[in-house]
N, C-alpha and C positions, 0 to 999 in steps of 0.2 A: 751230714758227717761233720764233725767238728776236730780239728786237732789242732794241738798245742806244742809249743816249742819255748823253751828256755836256757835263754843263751846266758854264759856267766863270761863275768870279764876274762880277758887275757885269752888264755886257747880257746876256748866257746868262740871269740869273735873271730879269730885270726882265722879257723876250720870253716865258721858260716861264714864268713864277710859281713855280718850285723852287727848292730849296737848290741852291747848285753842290755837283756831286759824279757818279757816276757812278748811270745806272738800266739795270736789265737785265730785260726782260720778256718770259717764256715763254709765248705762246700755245698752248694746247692744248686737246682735246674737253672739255668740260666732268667733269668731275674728279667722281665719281660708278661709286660701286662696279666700280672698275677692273680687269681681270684680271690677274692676277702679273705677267703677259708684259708689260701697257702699263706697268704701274707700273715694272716692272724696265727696260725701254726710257728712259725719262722721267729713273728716278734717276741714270742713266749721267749725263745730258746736265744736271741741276741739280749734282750733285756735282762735274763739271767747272768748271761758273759759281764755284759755293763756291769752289771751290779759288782761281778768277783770281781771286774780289773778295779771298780772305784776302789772296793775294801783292800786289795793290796797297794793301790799308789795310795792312798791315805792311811792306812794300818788302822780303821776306825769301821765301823758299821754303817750301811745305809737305813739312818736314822728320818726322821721328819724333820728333823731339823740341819740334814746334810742340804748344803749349797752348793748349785752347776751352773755352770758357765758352758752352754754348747754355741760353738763359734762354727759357723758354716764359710768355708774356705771355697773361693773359685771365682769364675765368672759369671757371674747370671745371664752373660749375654751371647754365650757358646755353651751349646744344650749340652756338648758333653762334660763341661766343667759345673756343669750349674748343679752337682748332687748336692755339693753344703749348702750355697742360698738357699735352694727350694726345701731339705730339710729343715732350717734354720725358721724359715716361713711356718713350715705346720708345727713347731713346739708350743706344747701349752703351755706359755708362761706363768707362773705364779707368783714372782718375787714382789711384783708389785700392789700384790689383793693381800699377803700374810700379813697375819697381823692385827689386822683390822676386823675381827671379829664376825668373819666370812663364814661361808660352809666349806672356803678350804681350808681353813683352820680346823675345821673339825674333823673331816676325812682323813686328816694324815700326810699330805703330800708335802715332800721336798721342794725347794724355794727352787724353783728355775728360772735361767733366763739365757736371752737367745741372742746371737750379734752374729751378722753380717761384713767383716771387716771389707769387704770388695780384692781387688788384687791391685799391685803395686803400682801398675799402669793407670789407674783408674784414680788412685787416691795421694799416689805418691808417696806414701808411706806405706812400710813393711808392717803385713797384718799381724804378726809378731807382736808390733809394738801400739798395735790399735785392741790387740787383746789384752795386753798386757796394762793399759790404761782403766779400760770397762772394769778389769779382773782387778787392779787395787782399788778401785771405787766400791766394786761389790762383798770381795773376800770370799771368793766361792774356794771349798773345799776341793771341788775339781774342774775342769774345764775339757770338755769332751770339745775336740777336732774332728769336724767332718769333711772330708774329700772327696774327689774323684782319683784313680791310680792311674797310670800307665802299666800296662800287661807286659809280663813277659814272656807269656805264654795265649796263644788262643786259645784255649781251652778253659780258661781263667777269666776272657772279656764276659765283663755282668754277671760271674757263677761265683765269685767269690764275695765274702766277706770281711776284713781285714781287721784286725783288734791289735794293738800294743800299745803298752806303756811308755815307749820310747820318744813319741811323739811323729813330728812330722815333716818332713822341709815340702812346702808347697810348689809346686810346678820343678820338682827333681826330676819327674819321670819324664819330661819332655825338653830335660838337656836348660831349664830355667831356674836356678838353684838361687831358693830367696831364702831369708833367715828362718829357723829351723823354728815352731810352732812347740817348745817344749817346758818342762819345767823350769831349767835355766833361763831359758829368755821371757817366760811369762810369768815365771814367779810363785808358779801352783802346779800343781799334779795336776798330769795331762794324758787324757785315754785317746789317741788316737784313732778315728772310724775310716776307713778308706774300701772303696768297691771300684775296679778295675774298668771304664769306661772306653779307653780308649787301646789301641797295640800298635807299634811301629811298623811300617812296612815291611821293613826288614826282618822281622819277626813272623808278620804274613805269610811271604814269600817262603823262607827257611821252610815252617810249619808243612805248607803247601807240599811243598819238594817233598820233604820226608814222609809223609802222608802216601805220598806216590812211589816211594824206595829209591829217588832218583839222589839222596845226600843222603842218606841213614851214616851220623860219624864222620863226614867229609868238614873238619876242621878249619878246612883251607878257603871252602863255599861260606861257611859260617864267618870267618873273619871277615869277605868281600862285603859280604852282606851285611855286616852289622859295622865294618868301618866307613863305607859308604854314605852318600847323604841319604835322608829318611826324611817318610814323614810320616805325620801319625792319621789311622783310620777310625774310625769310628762305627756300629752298626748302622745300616740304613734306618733302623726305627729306633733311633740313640734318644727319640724326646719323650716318646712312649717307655722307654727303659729308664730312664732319669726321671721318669714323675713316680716309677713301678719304686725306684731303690729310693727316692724320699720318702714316698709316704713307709716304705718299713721302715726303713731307721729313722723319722719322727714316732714315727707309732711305738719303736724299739721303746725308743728313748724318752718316750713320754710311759712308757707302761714299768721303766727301772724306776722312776721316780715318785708314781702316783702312788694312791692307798695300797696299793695291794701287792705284797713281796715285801712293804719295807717292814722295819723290824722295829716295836715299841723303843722308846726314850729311856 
């Protein structure tokens, strides 16, 4: 199930609490050692999304000669953060073979290229501006952000898929608010990918309860529990769900860009 939401400035935001801009969110089984067959079903259907959000934040067509920039955001060394490195890991790069009189010149595929910024902690710089570096060196038409989300719902831990335009602030959902991954601060159009990895305790707990009829609407439980300290959970097999949501969105995102879908010159 796929739905879409389009928020417009001024009342749009003020009713949703979001940025205006477009969201696009894929329900599906919970995301968890998939077989080729679900996974290859699934990439059809995000590589198509890909495809519409590039043509709207660019107002251009995904030609062979459109240029990505996928920046895999998080930690590679906390398995629930690691969905951007390890995506960023399986992208087919091609920026570096066009050109040069390859056989990927001749199939058709769009110049990709893949960056790992790390997290602030690691690098000391905001990956904002480590994207933003790569991105005027290369001049890519878009720059696809991948993440891990904080949930706000269980229901939603590894069954979603996230898509806007809006972009992204990295580590917001865990109360770590770093410079915002967008086109302002990077300079290009920015398709933002994020899949819900982790959910706060307090969220847990809540869920829990009302599951059982024991806060169904108790306002007053909800406020303890989410002003309270928290922390965040993850599923017990978070490494086996984290390799299951790269390899589809590498696969997504290598199948929006390769020969097939894109649209002649």
């Amino acid at each position: 199930q796929v739905a879409e939401l389009e928020v417009e400035r001024g009342e749009g935001e003020r009713r949703s609490g979001r940025q205006a801009g477009t969201y696009i969110t894929v329900y599906c089984p919970v995301i968890n050692g998939w077989s080729d067959i679900e996974t290859d079903e699934a990439a059809d259907i995000i590589a198509e999304l890909i495809q519409k959000m590039c043509r709207k934040v660019t107002g251009r067509p995904v030609t062979p000669d459109f240029k990505v920039l996928v920046a895999g955001l998080g930690n590679r060394f906390i398995t629930a953060d690691a969905v951007g490195p390890r995506t960023a890991d399986l992208i087919s790069v091609t920026g570096h073979i066009m050109g040069y009189g390859t056989a990927v010149d001749s199939i058709g595929c769009c110049r990709l290229y893949s960056i790992h910024p790390g997290v602030t902690g690691q690098t000391g710089i905001e990956a904002a501006g480590i994207i933003r570096g790569a991105a005027d060196r290369i001049k890519p038409d878009a720059v696809i952000a991948v993440d891990a989300l904080a949930s706000r719902s269980t229901g939603r831990l590894a069954a979603t898929i996230q898509l806007t335009d809006t972009g992204i602030r990295p580590g917001s959902g865990i109360g770590n608010r770093r410079s915002a991954v967008d086109r302002e601060s990077v300079g290009y159009p920015v398709v933002a990918i994020g899949v819900p990895t982790v959910v706060d305790s307090a969220t847990l707990v809540y869920d829990a309860l009302e599951k059982a009829g024991l806060c169904a609407g108790d306002e007053r439980l909800s406020k303890v529990l989410r002003e309270g300290s928290s922390f965040f959970v993850s599923p017990r097999d978070s490494d086996v769900i984290t390799d299951t949501i790269a390899k589809l969105l590498s696969l997504s995102i290598n199948r929006a860009f390769f020969a097939d879908g894109l649209q002649s010159r």
